[in-house]
N, C-alpha and C positions, 0 to 999 in steps of 0.2 A: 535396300529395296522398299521401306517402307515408306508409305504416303504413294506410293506408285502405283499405277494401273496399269495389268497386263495388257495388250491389245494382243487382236486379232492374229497383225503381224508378228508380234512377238512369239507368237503361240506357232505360228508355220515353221518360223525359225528353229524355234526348238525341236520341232517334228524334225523338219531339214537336218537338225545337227544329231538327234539319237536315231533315228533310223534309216538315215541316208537319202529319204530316198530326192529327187530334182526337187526347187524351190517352189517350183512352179505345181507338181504334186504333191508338196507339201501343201502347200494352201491351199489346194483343191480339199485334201481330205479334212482340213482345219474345217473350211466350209463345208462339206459335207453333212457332218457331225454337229455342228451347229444345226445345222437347217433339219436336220432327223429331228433333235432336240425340242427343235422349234414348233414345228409341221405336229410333233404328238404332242405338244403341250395347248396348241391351237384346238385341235379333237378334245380336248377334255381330259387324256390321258396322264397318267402319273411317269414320270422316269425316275428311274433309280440308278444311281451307278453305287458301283460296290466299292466299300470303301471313302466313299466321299460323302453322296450323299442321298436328297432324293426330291424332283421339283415335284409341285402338285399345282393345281389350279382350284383356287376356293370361292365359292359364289359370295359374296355379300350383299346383302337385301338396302332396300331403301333402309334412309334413318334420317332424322332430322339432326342436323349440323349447326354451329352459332359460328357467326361470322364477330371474331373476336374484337374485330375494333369499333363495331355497332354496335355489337348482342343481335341482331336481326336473326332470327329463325332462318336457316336456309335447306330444302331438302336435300340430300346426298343422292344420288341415283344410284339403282343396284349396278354391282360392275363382276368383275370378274378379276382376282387378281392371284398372282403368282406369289407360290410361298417355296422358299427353298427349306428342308430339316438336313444342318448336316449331320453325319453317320458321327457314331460313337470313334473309331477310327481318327475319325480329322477332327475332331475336337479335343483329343487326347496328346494329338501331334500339334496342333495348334498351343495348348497348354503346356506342354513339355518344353517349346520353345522357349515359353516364355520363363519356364521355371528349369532350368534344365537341375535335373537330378545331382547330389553332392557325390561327392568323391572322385575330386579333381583336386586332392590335396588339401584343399581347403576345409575348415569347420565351421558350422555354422554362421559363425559370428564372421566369416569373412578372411581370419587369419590364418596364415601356413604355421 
C-alpha cells in the first residue's frame, strides 16, 4: 500500500466491512465525520482525536516573499492554514513499522 492514497470511498468500505453496517450508511457516517471535522476546523476550533492525533488552525501574518526566478520582492498575504500534530501513539506505530523490533530469530547482523 505504499505510495497510495486512501480515499473517501475506501474509507466507507472499510466501515462497511468492520461494522456492518449498508454501504450506503457507511458512507453516510464516513461523510458525516468528515464534515464535523471540517465545520470545527472552519470555527477556529482545534480537534483531537485520541490516539492519532490533533488538527488546529494557525494564523499567519503578512511577510514578504522573493519570487525565486526574479528575486522580485513579493508580499505574502496573511492566511489561515491547517496544522495536523500527530499523537505520540501514531508516531511510535508509524516507527515500529518501519523498524519492527528483533527477535524473529534473527541477530542483528541479519543472520539465523
Amino acid at each position: 500500500m505504499a505510495g497510495s492514497t486512501v480515499t473517501r470511498a475506501q474509507l466507507s468500505e472499510a466501515v462497511y466491512q468492520e461494522v456492518g453496517l449498508s454501504r450506503n450508511e457507511s458512507a453516510d457516517l464516513v461523510e458525516g465525520v468528515l464534515n464535523e471535522i471540517s465545520d470545527t476546523l472552519v470555527r477556529g476550533e482545534s480537534v483531537k482525536i485520541s490516539s492519532f492525533g490533533s488538527f488546529s488552525v494557525r494564523q499567519k501574518g503578512e511577510r514578504k516573499g522573493r519570487n525565486p526566478k526574479t528575486g522580485e520582492e513579493v508580499p505574502i498575504k496573511p492566511r489561515r492554514v491547517l496544522v495536523f500534530r500527530a499523537s505520540n501513539v501514531l508516531k511510535q506505530r508509524i516507527n515500529t513499522s518501519l523498524n519492527p523490533p528483533a527477535g524473529n530469530g534473527e541477530d542483528s547482523s541479519g543472520t539465523i
